[in-house]
N, C-alpha and C positions, 0 to 999 in steps of 0.2 A: 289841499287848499292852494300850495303854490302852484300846482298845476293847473287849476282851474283860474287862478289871476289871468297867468301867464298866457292861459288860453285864449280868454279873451280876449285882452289887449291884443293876441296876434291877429282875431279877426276883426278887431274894430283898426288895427292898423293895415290890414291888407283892404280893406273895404278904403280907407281914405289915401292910403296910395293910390289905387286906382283911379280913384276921383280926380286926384292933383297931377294924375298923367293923363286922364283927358282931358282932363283941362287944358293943358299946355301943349298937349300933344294934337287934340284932336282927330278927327277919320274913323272910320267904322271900327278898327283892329282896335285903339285905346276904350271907346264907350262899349263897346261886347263885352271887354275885360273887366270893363266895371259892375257891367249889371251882372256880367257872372258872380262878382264877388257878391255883389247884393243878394244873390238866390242862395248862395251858402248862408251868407249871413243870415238870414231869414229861417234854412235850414237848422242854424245853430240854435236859433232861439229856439226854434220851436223842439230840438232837441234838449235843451236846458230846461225848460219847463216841462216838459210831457213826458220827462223818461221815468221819471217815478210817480209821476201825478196818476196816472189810470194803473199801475203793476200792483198784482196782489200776488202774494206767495203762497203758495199750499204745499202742505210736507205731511205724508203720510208714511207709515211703518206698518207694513205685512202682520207683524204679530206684535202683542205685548208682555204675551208669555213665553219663554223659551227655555232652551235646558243649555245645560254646560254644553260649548263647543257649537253651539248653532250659527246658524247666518241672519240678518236680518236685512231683509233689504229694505230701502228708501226712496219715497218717491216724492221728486219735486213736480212742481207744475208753477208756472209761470204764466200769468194771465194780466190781458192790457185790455182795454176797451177801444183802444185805437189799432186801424190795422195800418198805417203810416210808417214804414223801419226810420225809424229813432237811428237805432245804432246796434253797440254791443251789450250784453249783460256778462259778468261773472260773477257766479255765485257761487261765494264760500261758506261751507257745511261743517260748523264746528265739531269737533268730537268730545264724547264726555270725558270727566275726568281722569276717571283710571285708563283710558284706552290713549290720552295722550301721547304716553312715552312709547305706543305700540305702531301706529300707522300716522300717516301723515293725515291732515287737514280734508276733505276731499273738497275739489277745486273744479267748475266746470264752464270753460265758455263756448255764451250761447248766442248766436246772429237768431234773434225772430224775424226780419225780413216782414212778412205779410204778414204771418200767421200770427193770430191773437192767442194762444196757447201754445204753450212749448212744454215739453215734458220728458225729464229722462230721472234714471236709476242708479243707483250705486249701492255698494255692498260695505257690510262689515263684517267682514270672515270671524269666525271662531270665536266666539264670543266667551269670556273667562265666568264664574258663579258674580252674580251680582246685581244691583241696582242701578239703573243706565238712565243719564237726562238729555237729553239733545236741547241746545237751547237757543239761541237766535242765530237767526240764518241773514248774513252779511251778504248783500248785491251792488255790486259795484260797476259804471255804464259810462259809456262817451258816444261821443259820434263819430263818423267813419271815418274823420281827416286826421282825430288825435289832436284837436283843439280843445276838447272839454271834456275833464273826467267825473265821475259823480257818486257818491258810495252813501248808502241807506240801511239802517239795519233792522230786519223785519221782527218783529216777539213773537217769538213761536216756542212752542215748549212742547215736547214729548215725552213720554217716563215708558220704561219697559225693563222687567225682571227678567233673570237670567237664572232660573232653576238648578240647583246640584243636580249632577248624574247620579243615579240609585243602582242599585242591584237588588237582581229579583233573589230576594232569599228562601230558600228553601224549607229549611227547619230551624224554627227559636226556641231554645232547649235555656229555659227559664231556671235557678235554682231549685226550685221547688215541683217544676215541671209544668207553672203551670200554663205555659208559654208554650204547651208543647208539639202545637200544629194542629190542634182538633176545630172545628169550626166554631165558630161564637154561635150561641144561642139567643138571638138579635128579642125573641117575644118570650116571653112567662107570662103563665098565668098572674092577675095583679091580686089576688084574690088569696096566694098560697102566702099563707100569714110565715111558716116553718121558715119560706124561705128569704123573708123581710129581715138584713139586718141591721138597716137603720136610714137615716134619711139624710138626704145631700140637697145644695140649691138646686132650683131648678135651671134646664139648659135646654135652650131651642132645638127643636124635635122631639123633646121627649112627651109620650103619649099621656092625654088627659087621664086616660087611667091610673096612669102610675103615681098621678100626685098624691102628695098626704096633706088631706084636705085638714085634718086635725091640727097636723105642725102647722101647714101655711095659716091658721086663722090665730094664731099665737102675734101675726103681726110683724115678721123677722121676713117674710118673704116667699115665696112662693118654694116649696117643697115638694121633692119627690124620694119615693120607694127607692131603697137601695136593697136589691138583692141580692144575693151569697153571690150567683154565677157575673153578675155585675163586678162585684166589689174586686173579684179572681179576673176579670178581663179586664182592668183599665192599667195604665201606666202611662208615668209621668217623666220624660226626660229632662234632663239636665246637663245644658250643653254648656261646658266651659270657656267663657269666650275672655276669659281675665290678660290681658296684654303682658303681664309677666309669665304665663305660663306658656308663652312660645317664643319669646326674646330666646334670641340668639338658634332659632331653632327655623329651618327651611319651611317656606312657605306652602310646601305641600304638605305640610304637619295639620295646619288646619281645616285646608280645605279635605283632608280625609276622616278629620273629627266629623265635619258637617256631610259627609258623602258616606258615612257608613251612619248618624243621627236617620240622614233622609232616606236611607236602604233600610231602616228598622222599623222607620215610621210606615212608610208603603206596607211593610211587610201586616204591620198591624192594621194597617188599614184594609189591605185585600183582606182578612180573614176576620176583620168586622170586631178587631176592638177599642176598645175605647181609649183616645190617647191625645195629651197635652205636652204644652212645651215649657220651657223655663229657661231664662236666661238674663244676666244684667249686661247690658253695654254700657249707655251712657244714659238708658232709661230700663226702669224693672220692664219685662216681659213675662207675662203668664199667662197663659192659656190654658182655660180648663179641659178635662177630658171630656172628649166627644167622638161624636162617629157621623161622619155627613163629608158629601163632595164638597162643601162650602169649607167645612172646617178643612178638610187635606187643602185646598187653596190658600185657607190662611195661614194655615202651619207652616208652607211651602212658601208663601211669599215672606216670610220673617226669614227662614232659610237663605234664603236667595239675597236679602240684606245684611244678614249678620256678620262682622267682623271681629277681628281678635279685639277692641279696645276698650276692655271694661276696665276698669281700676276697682271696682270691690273683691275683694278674695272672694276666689269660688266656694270654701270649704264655710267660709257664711253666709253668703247666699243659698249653699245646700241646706245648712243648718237651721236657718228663719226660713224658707219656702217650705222646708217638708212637713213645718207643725201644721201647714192651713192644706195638708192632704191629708183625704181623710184614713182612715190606717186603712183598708184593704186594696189601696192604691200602690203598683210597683213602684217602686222609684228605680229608675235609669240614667246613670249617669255617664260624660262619654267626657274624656279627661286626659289632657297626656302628662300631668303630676298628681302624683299620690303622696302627699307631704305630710307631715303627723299632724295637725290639725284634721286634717279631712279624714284620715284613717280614726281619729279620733270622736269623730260624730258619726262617720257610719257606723263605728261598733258599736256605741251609742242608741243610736237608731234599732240596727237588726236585736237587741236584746231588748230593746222596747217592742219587739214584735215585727219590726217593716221589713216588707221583704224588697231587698237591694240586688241588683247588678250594677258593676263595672265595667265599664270599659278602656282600656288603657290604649292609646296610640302612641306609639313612639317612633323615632327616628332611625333609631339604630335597629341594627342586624335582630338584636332580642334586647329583652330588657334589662336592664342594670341589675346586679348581684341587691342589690337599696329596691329597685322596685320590685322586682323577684321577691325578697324576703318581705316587704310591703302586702303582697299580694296574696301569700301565703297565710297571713296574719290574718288578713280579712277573711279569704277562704275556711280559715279556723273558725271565724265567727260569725259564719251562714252567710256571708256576701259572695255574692257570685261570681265572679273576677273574669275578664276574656282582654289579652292583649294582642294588638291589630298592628301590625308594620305598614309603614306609608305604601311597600315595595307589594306588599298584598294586591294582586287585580280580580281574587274572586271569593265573594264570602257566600259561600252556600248552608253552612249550619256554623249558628252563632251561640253563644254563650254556653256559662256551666265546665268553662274550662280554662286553667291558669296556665297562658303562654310561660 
């Protein structure tokens, strides 16, 4: 603002200087010098008013999907209706939140001269797992003498996720086996009554055959067949995302909970079983078991958002989410505290019949002599236990074994 007073006043004072020295002066060298200033002046207005008056801002991103470590690039475009040079633009391209403290601001100036569109790129290398907003793009202009500055800020909004990195796993070697790398058998017959073992809600995709037309007319909602080789394919994780269970603990403690979650999920996805998520942050999360590209999208895009900061204990959330699965659903759990509440509902649980796996992530070299003897205890009581070091870069056969 005080540059733009100040600017003024310098052209409305150089325009009546002029004046008042040919006035007094007279001769063709004072009146030239004044109508020059007149042509600036003239210049300036039409600068002050038309520099934002016809500019519209366009900002597009390459992709909206990405994985850990990717690049995205960004494209501006600059558009006037007048091909007249005004002057300068610079435009500033906020950065989102968590990338603040990482790169500077990105900053560009741009002379349009003639041209009624201007268009350039910049990058944002390496992108960390996450939820990304790009939000208003600040353009700020003068005219070519540095009499008058001008700054606008356009609403613009972008959103793009940032996918965990996975790994392709090999063999899932389940407690019980039944995880054990054989292909899912996606069709049955709907007809083989032997193999009906009971009925679950219905879920998008599943075939009008399979419904149970009897349950659903009970009025509770639409129903389908649950069959044996069903009930043995689905599992259900449970990712601990409680903010006390990784205080005081490095930051790559979590993102390897969520990077070996999303290497299991894949895994059961390429071999076509059925599989949901669970988790509380600062809202419940539950996603039923299912099988479809749309469901891996959405599984994936909660991944991609999820942060350490729940405040409910894990080992309750395990404990009220497992009654509304139905029993021949695995439950999967991925955790880097195993604290006697939680050991205390899994044993719980597995002698009620549910078949569990653990997943333990920790920090250190191996596990504490506390989680060690934790893990053991559960192992005694059919829980499958597998502990994951942050330092680990290849997990090719998972579970059924106590680090």
């Amino acid at each position: 603002m005080r540059q733009q007073r100040w600017g003024k006043a310098k052209v409305i004072g150089l325009v009546l200087l002029t004046y008042v020295f040919a006035k007094f002066q007279g001769g063709f060298a004072s009146w030239f010098l004044f109508y020059s200033s007149l042509v600036v002046f003239v210049y300036e207005l039409f600068t002050y008013f038309l520099l934002f008056t016809s500019l519209d801002v366009v900002r597009e991103i390459d992709r909206n999907r990405l994985q850990d470590g990717d690049d995205v690039i960004v494209t501006i475009r600059l558009r006037r209706r007048f091909w007249f040079p005004l002057g300068w633009n610079m435009v500033l391209e906020p950065l989102p939140d968590r990338l603040a403290g990482m790169y500077e601001p990105h900053r560009q100036l741009v002379f349009p001269w003639f041209k009624r569109e201007v268009e350039f790129r910049y990058v944002i290398p390496n992108l960390p797992r996450g939820y990304y907003r790009l939000g208003d793009c600040v353009v700020s202009g003068g005219d070519f003498f540095g009499f008058i500055e001008r700054r606008k800020v356009f609403p613009l909004s972008h959103e793009f996720l940032v996918y965990p990195t996975y790994q392709n796993v090999e063999h899932w070697a389940m407690g019980d086996g039944s995880f054990s790398g054989n292909v899912h058998v996606s069709h049955r017959r709907s007809d083989d009554v032997a193999a009906v073992r009971g009925v679950r809600d219905y879920h998008r995709g599943d075939r009008l055959s399979q419904i149970h037309w009897r349950a659903s007319a009970r009025g509770t909602g639409l129903k389908t067949k649950e069959f044996e080789h069903q009930a043995m394919n689905q599992a259900v994780f449970f990712l601990d995302v409680e903010k006390a269970s990784y205080q005081k603990q490095p930051d790559a403690l979590f993102e390897t909970a969520v990077k070996l979650t999303a290497s299991l999920i894949a895994y059961a996805n390429r071999n076509q079983y059925h599989y949901g998520l669970v988790y509380k942050q600062s809202e419940r999360m539950s996603i039923a078991p299912a099988l479809s590209h749309a469901h891996f999208l959405h599984v994936f895009d909660q991944l991609a958002r999820v942060m350490p900061q729940g405040s409910d204990s894990f080992s309750r959330i395990v404990g009220r989410e497992a009654l509304e699965q139905p029993p021949g659903v695995t439950l999967i759990l991925v955790t880097p505290n195993v604290e006697k509440e939680l050991m205390k509902r899994l044993i719980a649980l597995s002698q009620k019949g549910r078949r569990i796996q653990l997943f333990l992530v920790h920090a250190d070299t191996a596990p504490s002599p506390e989680q060690k003897r934790a893990l053991q205890l559960l192992s005694a009581n059919k829980v499958s236990c597998t502990s994951i070091h942050i330092g680990e870069t290849e997990w090719k056969r998972m579970g059924g074994v106590v680090g």
